[in-house]
C-alpha positions as CSV (number, residue, x, y, z in Angstrom):
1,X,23.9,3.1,-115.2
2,X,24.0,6.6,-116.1
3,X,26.4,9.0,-114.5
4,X,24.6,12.3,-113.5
5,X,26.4,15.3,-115.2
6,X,28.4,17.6,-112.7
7,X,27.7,20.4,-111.1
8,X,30.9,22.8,-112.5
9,X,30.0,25.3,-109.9
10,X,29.5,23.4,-107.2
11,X,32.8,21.9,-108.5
12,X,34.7,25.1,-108.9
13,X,37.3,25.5,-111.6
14,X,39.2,22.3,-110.4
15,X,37.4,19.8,-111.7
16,X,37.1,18.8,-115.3
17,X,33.1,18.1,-117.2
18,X,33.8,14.3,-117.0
19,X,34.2,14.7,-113.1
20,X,37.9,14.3,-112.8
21,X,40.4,16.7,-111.1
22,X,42.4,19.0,-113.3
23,X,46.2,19.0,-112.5
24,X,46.8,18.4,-109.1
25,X,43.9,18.8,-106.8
26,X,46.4,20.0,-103.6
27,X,47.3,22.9,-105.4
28,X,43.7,24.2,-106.1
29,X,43.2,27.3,-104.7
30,X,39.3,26.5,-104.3
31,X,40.3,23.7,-102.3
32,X,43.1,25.0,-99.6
33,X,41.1,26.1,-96.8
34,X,39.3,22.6,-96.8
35,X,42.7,21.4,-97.5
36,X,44.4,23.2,-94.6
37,X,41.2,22.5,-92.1
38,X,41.7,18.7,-92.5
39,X,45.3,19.3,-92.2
40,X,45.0,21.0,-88.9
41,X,42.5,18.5,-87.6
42,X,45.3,16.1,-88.4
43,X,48.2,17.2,-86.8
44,X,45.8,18.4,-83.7
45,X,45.2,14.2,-83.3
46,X,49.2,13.2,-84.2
47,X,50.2,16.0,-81.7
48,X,47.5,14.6,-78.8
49,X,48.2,11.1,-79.8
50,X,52.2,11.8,-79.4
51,X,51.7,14.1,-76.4
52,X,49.5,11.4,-74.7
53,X,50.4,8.4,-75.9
54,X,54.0,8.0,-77.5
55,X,56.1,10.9,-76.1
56,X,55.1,9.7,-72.3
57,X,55.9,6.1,-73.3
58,X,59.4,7.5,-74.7
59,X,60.2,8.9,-71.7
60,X,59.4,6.3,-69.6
61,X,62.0,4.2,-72.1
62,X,64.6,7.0,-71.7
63,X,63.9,7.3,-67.8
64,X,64.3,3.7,-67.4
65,X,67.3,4.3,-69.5
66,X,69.0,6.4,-67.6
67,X,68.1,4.7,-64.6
68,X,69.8,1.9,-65.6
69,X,72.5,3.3,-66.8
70,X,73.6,5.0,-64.0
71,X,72.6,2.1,-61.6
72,X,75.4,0.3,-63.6
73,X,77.6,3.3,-63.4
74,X,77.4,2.7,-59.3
75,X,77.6,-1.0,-59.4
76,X,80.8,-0.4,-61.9
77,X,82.4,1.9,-59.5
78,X,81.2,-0.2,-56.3
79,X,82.7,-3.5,-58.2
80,X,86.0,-1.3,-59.3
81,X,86.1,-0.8,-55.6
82,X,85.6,-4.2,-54.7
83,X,88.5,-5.1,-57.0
84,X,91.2,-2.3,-55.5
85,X,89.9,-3.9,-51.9
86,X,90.3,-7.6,-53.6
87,X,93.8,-6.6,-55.2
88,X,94.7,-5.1,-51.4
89,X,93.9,-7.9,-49.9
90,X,96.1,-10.2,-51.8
91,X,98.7,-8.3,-51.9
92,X,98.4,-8.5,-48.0
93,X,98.0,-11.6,-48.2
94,X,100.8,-12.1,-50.2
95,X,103.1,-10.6,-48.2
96,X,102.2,-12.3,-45.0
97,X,102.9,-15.6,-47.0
98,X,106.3,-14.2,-48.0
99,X,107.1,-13.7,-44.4
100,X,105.6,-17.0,-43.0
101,X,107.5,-18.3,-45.6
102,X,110.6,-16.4,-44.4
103,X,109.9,-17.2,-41.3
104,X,109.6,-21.0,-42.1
105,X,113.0,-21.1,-43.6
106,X,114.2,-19.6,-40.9
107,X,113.5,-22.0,-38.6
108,X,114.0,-25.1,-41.0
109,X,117.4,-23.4,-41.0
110,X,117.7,-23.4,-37.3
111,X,116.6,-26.7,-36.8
112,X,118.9,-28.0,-39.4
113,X,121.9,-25.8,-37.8
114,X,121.3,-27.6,-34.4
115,X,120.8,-30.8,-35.9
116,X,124.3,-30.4,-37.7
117,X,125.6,-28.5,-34.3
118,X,124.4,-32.2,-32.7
119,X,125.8,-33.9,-35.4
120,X,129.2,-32.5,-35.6
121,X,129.5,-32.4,-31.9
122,X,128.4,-36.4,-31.7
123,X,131.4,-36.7,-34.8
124,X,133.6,-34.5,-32.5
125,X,132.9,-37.2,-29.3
126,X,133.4,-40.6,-31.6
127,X,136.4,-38.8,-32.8
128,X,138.1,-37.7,-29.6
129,X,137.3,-41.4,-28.2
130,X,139.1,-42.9,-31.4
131,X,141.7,-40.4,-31.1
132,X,142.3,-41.7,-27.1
133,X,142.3,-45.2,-28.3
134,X,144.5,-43.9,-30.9
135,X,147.0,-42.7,-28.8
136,X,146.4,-45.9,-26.2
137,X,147.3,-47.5,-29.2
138,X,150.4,-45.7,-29.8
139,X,151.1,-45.9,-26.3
140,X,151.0,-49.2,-25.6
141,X,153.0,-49.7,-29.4
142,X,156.0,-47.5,-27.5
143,X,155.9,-48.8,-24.3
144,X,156.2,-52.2,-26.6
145,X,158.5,-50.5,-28.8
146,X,160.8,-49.3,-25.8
147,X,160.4,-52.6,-24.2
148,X,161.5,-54.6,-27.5
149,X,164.3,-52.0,-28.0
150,X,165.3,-52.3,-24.4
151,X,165.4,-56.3,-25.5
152,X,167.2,-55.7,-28.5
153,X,169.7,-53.7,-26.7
154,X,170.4,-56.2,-24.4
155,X,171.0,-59.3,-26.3
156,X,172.7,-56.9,-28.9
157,X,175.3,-55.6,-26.1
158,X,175.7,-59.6,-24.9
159,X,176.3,-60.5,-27.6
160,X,178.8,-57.9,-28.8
161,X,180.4,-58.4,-25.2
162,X,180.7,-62.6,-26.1
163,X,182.0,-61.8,-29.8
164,X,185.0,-59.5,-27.8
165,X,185.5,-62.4,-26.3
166,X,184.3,-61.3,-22.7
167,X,182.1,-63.0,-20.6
168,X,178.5,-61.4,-20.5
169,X,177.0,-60.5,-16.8
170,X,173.1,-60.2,-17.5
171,X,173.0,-57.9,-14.6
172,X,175.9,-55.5,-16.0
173,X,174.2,-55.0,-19.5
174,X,170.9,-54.9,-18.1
175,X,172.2,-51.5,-15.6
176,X,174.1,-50.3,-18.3
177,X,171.0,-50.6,-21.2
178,X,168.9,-49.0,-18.3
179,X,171.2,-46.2,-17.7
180,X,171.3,-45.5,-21.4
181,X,167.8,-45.8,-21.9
182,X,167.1,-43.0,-19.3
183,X,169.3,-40.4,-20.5
């Protein structure tokens, strides 16, 4: 197969006899305005293909973006605000336990202070009844006491009347033991 020769001025200066560029064929000046057409055809179709296509379905992206963004802005702020309400509300909370508490005590306190007011006032009656059986006691120990001393004093006085050497009248030392025995 044979290779027809060239035309060199159809060519133009740019191209060598075997066919083959000379240098570099972007910077032949018998080439630039075809150069420059093809390049203008080329960014005319990136342009409408960006303009149509991409740059619509970027801001679509960056739309939805946003969009989103400040949807979770609001739901931040309306959950912030949620949590202030949330913290308020146990606080509240908080402090109505403190005072129920408070108010618990307070009446555990009360109940026990009667219970102990019964208590010491049930103590008070078992211990006023032992102290009257107490002083029966003692009572009934004197009037024993005074009788047996009235007793002693009699046979004591008849018989330091019968070691005198006198003759012992019950009835004598009985009135005289009396008479000293009330004053």
């Amino acid at each position: 197969m044979a290779t027809e020769p060239i035309d060199l001025e159809a060519a133009g200066i740019c191209v060598g006899p075997d066919g083959s560029a000379i240098g570099m064929p972007q910077l032949c000046a018998d080439w630039m305005p075809n150069q420059i057409f093809w390049l203008l055809i080329a960014l005319i179709a990136i342009y409408f293909v960006l303009s149509r296509i991409a740059l619509p379905r970027i801001a679509t992206v960056l739309a939805e973006r946003q969009g989103t963004i400040t949807n979770d802005i609001a739901a931040a702020e309306d959950l912030k605000q949620k949590a202030v309400e949330a913290e308020e509300a146990y606080n509240k909370a908080l402090a109505d336990a403190r005072t129920e508490a408070h108010k618990i005590i307070a009446q555990n306190k009360a109940e026990m202070q009667a219970q102990l007011d019964k208590a010491i006032a049930k103590a008070d009656a078992e211990i006023a009844a032992k102290t009257a059986e107490s002083e029966k006691a003692i009572s009934d120990i004197r009037a024993s006491a005074v009788e047996s001393v009235e007793a002693v004093a009699k046979d004591t006085a008849g018989a330091i009347v019968a070691a005198v050497g006198g003759q012992a009248d019950d009835a004598a030392i009985n009135a005289a033991v009396d008479a000293q025995m009330k004053g």
